[in-house]
PyMOL CGO cylinders between C-alpha atoms (Angstrom):
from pymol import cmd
from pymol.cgo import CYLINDER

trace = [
    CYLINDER, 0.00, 0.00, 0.00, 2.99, 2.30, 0.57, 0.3, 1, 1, 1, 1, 1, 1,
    CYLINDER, 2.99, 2.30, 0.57, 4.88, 1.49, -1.96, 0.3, 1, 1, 1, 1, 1, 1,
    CYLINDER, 4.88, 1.49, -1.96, 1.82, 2.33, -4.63, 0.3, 1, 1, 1, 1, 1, 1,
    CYLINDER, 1.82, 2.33, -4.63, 1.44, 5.92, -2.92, 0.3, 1, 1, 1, 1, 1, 1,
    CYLINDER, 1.44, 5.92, -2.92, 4.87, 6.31, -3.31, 0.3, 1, 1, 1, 1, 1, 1,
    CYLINDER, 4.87, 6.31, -3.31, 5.11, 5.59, -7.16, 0.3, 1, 1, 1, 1, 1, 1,
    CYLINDER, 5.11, 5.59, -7.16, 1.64, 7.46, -7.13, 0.3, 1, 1, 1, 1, 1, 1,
    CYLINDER, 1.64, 7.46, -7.13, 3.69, 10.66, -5.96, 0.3, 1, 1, 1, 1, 1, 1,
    CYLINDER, 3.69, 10.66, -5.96, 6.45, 10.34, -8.09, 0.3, 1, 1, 1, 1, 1, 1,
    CYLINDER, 6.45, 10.34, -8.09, 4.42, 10.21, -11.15, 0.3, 1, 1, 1, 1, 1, 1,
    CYLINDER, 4.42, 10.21, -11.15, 2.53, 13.00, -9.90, 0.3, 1, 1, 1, 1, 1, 1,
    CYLINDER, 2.53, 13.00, -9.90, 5.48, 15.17, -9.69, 0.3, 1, 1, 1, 1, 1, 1,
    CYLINDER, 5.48, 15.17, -9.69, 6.93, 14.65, -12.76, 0.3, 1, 1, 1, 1, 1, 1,
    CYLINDER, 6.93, 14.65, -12.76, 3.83, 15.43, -14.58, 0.3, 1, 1, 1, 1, 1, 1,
    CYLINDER, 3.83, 15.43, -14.58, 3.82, 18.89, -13.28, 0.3, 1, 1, 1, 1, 1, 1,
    CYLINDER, 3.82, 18.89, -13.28, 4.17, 21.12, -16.10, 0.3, 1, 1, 1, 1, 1, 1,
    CYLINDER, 4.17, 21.12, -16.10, 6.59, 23.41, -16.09, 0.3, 1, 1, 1, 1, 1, 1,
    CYLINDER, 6.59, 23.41, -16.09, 4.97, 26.40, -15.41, 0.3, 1, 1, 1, 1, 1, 1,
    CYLINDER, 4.97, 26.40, -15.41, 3.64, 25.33, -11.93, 0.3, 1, 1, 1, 1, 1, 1,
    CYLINDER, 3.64, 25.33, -11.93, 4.01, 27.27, -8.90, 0.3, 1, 1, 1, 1, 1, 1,
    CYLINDER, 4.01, 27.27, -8.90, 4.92, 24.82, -6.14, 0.3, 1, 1, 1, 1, 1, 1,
    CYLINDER, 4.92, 24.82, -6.14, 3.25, 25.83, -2.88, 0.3, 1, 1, 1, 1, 1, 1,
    CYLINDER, 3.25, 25.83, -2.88, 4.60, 26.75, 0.32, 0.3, 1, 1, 1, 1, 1, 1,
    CYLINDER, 4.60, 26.75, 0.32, 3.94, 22.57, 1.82, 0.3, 1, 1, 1, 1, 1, 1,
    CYLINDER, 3.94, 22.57, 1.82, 5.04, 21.11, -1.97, 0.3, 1, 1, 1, 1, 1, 1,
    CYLINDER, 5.04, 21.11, -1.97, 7.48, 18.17, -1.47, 0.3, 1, 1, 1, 1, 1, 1,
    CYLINDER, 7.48, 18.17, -1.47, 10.98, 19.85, -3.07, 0.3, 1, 1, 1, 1, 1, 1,
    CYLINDER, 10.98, 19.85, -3.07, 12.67, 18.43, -5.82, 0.3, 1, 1, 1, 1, 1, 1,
    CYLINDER, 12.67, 18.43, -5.82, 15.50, 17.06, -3.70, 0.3, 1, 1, 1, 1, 1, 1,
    CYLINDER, 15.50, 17.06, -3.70, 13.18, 15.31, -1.69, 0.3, 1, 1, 1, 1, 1, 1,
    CYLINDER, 13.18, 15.31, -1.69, 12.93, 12.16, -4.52, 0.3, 1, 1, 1, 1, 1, 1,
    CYLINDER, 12.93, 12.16, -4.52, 15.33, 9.42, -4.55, 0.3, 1, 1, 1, 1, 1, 1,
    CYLINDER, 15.33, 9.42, -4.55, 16.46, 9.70, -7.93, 0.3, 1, 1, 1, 1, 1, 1,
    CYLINDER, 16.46, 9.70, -7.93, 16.79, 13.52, -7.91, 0.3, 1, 1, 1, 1, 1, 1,
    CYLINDER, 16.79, 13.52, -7.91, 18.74, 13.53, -4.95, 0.3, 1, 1, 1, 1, 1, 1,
    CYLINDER, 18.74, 13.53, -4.95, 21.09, 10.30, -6.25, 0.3, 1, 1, 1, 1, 1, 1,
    CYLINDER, 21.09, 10.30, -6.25, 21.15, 12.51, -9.32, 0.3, 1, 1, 1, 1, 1, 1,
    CYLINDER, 21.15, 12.51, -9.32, 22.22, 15.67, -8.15, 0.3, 1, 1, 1, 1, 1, 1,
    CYLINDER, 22.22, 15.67, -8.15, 24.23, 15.41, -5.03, 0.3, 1, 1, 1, 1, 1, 1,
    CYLINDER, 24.23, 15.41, -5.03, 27.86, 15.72, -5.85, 0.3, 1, 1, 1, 1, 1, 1,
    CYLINDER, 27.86, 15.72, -5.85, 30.49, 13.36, -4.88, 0.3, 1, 1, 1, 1, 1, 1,
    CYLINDER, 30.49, 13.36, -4.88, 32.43, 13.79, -1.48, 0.3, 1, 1, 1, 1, 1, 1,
    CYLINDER, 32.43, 13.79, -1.48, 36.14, 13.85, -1.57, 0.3, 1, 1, 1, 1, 1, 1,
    CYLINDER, 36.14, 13.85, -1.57, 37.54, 11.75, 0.74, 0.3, 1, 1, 1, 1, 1, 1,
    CYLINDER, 37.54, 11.75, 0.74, 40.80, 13.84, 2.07, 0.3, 1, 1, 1, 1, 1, 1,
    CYLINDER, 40.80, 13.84, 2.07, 41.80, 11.74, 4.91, 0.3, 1, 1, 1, 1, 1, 1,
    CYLINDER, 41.80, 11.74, 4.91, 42.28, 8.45, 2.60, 0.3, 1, 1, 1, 1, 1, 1,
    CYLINDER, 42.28, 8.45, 2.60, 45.67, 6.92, 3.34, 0.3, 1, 1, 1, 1, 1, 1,
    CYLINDER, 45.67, 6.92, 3.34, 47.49, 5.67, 0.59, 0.3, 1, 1, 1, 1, 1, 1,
    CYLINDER, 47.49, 5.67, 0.59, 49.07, 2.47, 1.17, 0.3, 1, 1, 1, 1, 1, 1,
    CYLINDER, 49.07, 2.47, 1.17, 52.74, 1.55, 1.68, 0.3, 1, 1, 1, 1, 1, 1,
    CYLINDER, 52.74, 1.55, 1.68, 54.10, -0.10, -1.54, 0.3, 1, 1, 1, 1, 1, 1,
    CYLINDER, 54.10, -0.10, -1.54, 54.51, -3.91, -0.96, 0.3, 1, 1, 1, 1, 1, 1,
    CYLINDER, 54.51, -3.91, -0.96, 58.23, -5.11, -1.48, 0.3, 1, 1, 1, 1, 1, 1,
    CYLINDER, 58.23, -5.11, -1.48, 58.51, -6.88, -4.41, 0.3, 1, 1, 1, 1, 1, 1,
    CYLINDER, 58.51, -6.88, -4.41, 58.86, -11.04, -3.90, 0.3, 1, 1, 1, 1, 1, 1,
    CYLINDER, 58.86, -11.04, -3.90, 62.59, -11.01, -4.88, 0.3, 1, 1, 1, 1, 1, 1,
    CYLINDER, 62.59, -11.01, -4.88, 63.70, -7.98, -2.39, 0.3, 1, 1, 1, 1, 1, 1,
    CYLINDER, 63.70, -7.98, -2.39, 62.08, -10.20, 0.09, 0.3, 1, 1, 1, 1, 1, 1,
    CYLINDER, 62.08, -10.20, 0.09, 63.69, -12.83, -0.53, 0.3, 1, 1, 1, 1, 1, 1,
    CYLINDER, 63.69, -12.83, -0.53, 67.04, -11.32, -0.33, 0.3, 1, 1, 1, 1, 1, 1,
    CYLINDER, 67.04, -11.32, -0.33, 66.35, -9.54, 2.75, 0.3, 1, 1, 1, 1, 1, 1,
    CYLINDER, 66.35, -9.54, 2.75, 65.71, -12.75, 4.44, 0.3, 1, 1, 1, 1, 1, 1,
    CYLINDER, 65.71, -12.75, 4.44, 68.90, -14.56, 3.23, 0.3, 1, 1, 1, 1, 1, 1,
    CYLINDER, 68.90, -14.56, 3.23, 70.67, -11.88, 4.56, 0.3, 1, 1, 1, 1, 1, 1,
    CYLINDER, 70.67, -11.88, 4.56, 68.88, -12.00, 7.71, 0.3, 1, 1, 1, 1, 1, 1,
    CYLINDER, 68.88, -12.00, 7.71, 69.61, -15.73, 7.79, 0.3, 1, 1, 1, 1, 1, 1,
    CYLINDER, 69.61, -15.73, 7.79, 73.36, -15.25, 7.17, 0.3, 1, 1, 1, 1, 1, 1,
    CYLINDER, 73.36, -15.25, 7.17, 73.74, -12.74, 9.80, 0.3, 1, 1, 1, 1, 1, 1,
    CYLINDER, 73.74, -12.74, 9.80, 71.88, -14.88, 12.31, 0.3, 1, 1, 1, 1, 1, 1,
    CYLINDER, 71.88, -14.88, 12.31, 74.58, -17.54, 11.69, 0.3, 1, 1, 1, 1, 1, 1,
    CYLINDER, 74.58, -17.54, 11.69, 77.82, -15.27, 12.09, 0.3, 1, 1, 1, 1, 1, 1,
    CYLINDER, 77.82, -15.27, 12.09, 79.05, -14.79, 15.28, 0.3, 1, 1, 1, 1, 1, 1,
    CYLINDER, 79.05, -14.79, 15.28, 79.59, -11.11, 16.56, 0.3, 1, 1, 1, 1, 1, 1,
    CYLINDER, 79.59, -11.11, 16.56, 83.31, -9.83, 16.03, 0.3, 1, 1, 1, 1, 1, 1,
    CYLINDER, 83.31, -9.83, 16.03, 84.85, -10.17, 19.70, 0.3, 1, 1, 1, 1, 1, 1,
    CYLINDER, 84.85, -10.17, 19.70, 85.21, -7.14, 21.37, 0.3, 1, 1, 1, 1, 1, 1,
    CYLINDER, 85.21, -7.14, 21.37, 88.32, -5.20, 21.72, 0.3, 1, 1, 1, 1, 1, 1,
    CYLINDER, 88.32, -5.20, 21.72, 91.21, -6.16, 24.25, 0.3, 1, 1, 1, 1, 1, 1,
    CYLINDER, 91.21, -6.16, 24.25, 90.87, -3.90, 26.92, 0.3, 1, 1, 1, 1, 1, 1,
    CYLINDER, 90.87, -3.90, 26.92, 93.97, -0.85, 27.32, 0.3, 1, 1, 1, 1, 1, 1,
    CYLINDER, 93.97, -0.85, 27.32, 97.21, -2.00, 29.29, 0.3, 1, 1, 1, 1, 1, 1,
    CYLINDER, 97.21, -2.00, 29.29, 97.46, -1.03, 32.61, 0.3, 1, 1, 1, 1, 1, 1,
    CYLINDER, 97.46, -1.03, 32.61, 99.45, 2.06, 33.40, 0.3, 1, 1, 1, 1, 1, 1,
    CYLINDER, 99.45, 2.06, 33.40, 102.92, 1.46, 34.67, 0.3, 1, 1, 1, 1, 1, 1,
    CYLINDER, 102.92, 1.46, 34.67, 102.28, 3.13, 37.93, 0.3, 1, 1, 1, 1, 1, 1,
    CYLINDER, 102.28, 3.13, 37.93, 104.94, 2.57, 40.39, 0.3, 1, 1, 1, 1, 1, 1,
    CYLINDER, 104.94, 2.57, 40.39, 103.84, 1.80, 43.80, 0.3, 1, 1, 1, 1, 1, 1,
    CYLINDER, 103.84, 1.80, 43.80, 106.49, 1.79, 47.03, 0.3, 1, 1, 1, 1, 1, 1,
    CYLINDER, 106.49, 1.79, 47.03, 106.81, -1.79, 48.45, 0.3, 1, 1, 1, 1, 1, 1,
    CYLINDER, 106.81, -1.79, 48.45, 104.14, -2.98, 51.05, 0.3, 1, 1, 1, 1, 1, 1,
    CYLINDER, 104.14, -2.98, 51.05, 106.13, -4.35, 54.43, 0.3, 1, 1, 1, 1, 1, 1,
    CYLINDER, 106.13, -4.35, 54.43, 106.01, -7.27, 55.20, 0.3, 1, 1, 1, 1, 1, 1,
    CYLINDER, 106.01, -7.27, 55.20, 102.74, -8.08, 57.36, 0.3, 1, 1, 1, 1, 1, 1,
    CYLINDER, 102.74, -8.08, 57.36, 103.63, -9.27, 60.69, 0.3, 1, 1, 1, 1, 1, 1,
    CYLINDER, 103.63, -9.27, 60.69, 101.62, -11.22, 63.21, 0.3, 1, 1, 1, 1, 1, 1,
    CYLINDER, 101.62, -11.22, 63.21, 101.33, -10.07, 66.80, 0.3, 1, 1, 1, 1, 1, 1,
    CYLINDER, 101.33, -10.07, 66.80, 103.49, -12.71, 67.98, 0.3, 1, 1, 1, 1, 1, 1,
    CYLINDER, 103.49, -12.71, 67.98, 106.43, -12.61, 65.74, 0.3, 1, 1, 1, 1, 1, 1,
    CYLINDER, 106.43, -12.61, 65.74, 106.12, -8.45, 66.58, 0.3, 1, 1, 1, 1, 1, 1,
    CYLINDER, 106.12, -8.45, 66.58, 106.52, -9.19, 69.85, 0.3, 1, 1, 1, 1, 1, 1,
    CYLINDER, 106.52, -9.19, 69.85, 109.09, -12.10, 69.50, 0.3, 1, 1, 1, 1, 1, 1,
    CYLINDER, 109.09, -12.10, 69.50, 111.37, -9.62, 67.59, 0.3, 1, 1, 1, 1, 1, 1,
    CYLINDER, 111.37, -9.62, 67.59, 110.64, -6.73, 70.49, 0.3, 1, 1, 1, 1, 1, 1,
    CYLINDER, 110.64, -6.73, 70.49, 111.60, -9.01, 72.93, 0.3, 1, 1, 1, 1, 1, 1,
    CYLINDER, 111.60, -9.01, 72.93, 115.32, -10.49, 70.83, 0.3, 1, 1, 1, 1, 1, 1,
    CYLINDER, 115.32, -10.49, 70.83, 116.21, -7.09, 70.41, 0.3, 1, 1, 1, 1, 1, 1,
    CYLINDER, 116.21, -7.09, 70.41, 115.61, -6.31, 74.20, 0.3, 1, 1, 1, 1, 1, 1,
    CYLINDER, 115.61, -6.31, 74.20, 117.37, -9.25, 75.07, 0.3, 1, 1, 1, 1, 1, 1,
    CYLINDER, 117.37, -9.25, 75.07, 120.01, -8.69, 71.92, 0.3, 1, 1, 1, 1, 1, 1,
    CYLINDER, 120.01, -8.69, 71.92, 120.57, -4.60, 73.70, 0.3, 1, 1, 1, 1, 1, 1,
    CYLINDER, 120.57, -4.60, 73.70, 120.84, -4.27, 77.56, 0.3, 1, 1, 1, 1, 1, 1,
    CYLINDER, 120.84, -4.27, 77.56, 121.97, -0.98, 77.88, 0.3, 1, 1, 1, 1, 1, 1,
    CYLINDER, 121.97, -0.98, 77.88, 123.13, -2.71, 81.42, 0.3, 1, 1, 1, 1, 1, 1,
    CYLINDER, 123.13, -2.71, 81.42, 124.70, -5.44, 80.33, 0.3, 1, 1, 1, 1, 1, 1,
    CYLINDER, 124.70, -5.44, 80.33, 126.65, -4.08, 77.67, 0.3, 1, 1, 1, 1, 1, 1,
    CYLINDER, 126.65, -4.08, 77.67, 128.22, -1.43, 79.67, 0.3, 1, 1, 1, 1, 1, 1,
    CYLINDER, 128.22, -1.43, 79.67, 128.89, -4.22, 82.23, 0.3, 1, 1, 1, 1, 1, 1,
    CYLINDER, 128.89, -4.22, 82.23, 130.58, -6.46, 79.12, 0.3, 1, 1, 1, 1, 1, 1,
    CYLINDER, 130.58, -6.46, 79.12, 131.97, -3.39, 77.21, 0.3, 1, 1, 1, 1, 1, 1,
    CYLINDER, 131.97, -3.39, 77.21, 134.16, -2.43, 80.56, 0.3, 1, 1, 1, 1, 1, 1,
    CYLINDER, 134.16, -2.43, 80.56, 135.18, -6.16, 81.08, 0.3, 1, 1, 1, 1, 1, 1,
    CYLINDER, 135.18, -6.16, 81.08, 136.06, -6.57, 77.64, 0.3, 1, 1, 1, 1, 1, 1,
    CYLINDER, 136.06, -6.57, 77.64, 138.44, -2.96, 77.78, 0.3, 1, 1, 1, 1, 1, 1,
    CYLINDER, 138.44, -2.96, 77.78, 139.78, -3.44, 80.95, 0.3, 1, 1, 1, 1, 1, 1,
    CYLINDER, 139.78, -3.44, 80.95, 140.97, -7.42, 79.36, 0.3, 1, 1, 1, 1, 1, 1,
    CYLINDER, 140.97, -7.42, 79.36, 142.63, -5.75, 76.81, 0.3, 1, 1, 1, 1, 1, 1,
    CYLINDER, 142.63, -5.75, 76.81, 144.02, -2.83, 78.71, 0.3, 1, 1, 1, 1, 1, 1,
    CYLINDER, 144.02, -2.83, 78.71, 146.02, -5.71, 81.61, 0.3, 1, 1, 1, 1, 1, 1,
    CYLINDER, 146.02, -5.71, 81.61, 147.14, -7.58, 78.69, 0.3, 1, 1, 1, 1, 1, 1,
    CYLINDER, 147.14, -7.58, 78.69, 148.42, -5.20, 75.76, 0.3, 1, 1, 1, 1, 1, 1,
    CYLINDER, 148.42, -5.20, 75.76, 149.01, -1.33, 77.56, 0.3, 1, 1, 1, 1, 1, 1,
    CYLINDER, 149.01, -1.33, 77.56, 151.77, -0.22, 79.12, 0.3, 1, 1, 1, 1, 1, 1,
    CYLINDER, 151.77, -0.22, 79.12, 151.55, 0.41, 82.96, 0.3, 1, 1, 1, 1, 1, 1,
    CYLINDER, 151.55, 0.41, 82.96, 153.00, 4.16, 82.58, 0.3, 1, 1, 1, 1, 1, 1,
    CYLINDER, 153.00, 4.16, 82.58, 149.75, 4.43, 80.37, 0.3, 1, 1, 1, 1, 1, 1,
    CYLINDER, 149.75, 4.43, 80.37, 146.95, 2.34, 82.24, 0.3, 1, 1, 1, 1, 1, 1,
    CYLINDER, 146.95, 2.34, 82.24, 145.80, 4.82, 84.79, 0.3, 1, 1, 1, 1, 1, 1,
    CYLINDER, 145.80, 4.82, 84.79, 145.36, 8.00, 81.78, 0.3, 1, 1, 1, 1, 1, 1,
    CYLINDER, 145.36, 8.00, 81.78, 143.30, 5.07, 79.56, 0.3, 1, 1, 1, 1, 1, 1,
    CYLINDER, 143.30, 5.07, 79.56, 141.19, 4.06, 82.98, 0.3, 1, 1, 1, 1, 1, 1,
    CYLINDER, 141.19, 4.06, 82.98, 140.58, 7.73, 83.09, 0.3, 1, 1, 1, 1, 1, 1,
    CYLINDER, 140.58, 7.73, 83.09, 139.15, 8.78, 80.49, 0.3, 1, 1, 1, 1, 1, 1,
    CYLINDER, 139.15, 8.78, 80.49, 137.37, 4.96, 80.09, 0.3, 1, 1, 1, 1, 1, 1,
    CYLINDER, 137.37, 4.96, 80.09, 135.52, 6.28, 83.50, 0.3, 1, 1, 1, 1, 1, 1,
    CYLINDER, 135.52, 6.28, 83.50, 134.41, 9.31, 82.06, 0.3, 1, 1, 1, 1, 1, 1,
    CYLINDER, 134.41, 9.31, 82.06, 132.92, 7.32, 78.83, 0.3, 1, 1, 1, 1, 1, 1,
    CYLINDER, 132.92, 7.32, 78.83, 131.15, 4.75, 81.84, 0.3, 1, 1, 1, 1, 1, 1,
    CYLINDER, 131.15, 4.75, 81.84, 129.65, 7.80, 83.63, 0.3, 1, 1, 1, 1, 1, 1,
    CYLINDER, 129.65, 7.80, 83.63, 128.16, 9.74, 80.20, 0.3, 1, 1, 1, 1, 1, 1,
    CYLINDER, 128.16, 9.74, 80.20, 126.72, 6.08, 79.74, 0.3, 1, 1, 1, 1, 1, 1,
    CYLINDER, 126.72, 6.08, 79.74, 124.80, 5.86, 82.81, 0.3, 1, 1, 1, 1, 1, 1,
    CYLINDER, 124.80, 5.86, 82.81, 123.88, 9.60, 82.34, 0.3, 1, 1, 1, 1, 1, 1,
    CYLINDER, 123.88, 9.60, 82.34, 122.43, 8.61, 79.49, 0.3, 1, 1, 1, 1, 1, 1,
    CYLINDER, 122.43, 8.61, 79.49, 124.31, 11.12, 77.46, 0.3, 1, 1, 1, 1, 1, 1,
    CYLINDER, 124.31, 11.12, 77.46, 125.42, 8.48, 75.18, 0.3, 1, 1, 1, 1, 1, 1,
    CYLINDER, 125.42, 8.48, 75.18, 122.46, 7.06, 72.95, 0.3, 1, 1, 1, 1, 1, 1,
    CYLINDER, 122.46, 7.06, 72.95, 121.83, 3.75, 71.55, 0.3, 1, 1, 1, 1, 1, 1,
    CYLINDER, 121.83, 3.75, 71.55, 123.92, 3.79, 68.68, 0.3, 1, 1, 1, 1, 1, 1,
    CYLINDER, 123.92, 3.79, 68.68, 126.80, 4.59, 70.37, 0.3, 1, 1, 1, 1, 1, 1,
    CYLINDER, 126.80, 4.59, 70.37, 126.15, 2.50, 72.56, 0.3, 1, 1, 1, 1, 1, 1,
    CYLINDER, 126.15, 2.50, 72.56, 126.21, -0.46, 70.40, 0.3, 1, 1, 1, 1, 1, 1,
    CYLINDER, 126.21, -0.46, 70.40, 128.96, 0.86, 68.60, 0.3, 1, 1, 1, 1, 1, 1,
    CYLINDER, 128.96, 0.86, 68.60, 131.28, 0.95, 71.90, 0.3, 1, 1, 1, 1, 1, 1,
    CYLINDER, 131.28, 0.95, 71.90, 130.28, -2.54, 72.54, 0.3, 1, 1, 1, 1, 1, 1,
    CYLINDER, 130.28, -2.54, 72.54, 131.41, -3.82, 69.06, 0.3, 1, 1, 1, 1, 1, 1,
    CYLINDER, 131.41, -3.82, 69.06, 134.69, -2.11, 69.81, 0.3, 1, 1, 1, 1, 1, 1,
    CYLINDER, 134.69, -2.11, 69.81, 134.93, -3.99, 72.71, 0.3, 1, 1, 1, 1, 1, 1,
    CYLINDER, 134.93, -3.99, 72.71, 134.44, -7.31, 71.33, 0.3, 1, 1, 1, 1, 1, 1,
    CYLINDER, 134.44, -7.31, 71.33, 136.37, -7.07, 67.99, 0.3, 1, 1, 1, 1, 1, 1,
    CYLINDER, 136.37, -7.07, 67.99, 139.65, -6.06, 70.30, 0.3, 1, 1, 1, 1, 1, 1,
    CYLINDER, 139.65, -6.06, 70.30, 139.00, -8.50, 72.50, 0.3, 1, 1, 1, 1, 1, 1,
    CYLINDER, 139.00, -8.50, 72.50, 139.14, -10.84, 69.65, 0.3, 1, 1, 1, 1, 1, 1,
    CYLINDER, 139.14, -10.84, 69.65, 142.18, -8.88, 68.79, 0.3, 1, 1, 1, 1, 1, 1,
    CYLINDER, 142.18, -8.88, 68.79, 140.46, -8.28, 65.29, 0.3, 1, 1, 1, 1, 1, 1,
    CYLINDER, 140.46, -8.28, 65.29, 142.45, -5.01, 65.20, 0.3, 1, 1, 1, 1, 1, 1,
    CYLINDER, 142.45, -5.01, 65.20, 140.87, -3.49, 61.83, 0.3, 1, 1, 1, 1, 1, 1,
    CYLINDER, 140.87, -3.49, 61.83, 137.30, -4.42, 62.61, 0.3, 1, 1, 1, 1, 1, 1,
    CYLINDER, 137.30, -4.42, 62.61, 138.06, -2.47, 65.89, 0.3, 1, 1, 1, 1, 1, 1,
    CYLINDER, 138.06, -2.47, 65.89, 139.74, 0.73, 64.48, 0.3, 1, 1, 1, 1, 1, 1,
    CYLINDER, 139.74, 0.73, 64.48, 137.28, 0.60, 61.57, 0.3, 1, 1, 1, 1, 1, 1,
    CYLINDER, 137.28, 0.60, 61.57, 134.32, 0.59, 63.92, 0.3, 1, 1, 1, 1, 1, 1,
    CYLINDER, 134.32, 0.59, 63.92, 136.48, 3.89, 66.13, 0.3, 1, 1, 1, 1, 1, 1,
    CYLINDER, 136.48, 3.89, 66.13, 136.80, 5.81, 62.99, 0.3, 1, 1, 1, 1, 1, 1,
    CYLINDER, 136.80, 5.81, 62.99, 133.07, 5.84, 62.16, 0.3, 1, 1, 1, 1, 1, 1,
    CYLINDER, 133.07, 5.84, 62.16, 132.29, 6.56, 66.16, 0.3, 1, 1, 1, 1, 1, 1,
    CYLINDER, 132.29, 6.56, 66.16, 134.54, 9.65, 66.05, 0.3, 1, 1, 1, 1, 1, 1,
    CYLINDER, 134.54, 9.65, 66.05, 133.24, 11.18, 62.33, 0.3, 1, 1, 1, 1, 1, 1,
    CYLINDER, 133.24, 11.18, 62.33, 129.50, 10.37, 63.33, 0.3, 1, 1, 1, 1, 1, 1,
    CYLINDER, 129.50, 10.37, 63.33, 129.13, 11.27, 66.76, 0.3, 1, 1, 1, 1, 1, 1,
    CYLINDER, 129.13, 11.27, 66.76, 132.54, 13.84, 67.72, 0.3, 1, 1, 1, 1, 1, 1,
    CYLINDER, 132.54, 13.84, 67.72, 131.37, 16.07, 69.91, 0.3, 1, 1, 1, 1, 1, 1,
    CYLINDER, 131.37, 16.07, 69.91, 129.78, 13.14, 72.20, 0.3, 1, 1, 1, 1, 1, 1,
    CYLINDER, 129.78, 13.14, 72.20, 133.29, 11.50, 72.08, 0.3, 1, 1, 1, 1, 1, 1,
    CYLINDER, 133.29, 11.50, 72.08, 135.79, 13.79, 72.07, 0.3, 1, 1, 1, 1, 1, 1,
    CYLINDER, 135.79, 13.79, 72.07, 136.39, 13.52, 75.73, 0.3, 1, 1, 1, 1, 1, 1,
    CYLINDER, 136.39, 13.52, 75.73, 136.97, 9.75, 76.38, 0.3, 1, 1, 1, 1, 1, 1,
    CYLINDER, 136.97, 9.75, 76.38, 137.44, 8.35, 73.08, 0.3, 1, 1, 1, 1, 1, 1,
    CYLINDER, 137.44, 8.35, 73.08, 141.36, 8.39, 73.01, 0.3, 1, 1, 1, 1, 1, 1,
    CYLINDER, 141.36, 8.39, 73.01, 141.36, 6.19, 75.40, 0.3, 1, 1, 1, 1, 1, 1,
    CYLINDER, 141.36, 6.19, 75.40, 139.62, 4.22, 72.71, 0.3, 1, 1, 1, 1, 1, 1,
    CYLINDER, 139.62, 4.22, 72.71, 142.26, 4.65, 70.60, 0.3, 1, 1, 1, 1, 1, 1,
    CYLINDER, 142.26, 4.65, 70.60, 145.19, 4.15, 73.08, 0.3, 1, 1, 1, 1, 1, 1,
    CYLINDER, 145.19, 4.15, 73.08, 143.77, 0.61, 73.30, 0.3, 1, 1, 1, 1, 1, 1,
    CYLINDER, 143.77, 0.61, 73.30, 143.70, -0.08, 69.69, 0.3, 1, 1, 1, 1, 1, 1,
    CYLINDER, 143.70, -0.08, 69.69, 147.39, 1.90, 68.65, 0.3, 1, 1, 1, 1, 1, 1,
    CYLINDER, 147.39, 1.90, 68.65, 148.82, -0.80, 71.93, 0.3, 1, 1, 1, 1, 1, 1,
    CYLINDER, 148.82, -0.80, 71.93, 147.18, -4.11, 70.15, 0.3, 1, 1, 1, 1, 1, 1,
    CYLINDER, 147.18, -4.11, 70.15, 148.80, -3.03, 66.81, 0.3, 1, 1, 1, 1, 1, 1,
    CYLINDER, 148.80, -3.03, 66.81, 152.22, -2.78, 68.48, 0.3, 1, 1, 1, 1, 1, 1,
    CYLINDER, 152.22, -2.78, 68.48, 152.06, -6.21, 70.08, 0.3, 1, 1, 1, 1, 1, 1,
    CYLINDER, 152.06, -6.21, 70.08, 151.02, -7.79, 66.88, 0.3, 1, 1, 1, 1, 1, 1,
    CYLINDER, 151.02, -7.79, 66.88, 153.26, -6.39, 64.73, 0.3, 1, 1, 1, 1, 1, 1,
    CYLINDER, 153.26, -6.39, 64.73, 155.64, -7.57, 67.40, 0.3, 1, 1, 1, 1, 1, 1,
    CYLINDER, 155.64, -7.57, 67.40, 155.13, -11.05, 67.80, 0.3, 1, 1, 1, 1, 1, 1,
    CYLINDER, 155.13, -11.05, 67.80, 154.84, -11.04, 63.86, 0.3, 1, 1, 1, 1, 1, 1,
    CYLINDER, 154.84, -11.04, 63.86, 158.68, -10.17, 63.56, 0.3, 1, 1, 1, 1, 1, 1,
    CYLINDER, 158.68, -10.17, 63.56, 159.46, -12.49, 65.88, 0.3, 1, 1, 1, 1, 1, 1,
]
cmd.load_cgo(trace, "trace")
């Protein structure tokens, strides 16, 4: 029934003649299906993307060999790291326990009794004196050897002398005359004004050895 009133319209419209006023509640001429397919323009469509251009079969093909190849190869190893600079670093000292510190404190305690050696340093002299100097000379030597034990126990006389005094001692009485003047020589150069005053005596001891050896040698 609709359809019919439809077509019934249609027809009516287009046999309008042309000099017919259309009222103010006509149906307009846009209003009909085929005027309206007719007459309305066609939209551009701006927004229409274009698509990207397919790569052909054989550039595909290559890129995948290649991708293939380089998936079998290994990656070039890296570079060797830069030498080390040639810094120069002092020596470390040797670690040492607590009980080898303390075994060495106590050998050279034991090694250097300031004591001890004045007590062995005076034996060893006063040996040496009885047997090699002349009597006329003893009592200047024992003198000036008295004045050397009391700047000892004054402690005016430090280690090193000390030590060096007591090496004196032993090397003459060993009668090891060069070890003995050797050691006096250094005494007097290092330490002079500490042994000025008593180390002739010193000296005495070791010119009196040299004369009895060079004596008995001639014999």
């Amino acid at each position: 029934m609709d359809e019919k009133s439809s077509d019934n319209a249609i027809s009516t419209q287009k046999s309008l003649p042309s000099s017919y006023d259309p009222g103010w509640n006509d149906t307009p001429k846009w209003a009909s299906p085929h005027a309206g397919n007719a007459n309305t323009p066609t939209k551009r469509i701006l927004n229409k993307r274009v698509p990207f251009p397919l790569i052909s079969g054989e550039l595909a093909r290559n890129n995948a060999e290649c991708q293939s190849n380089t998936a079998g190869m290994s990656l070039p190893p890296p570079p060797p790291p830069p030498p080390p600079l040639g810094l120069k670093t002092a020596p470390h000292a040797p670690l040492i326990t607590p009980s080898d510190a303390n075994t060495q404190f106590t050998c050279i305690v034991t090694k250097f009794d300031k004591e001890q050696a004045l007590v062995d340093t005076m034996a060893n002299l006063e040996f040496i004196i009885e047997k090699y100097v002349m009597e006329n000379k003893i009592d200047e030597v024992q003198k000036r050897l008295d004045l050397m034990k009391s700047c000892w126990l004054d402690n005016k006389l430090n280690d090193s002398i000390q030590q060096k005094i007591l090496d004196i001692s032993k090397a003459l009485k060993e009668e090891d005359v060069e070890k003995a003047d050797k050691l006096h020589i250094a005494l007097m150069i290092d330490h002079t004004s500490l042994c000025s005053a008593w180390i002739p005596s010193i000296r005495h001891i070791i010119s009196a050895l040299k004369e009895k050896k060079l004596c008995s040698n001639d014999v």
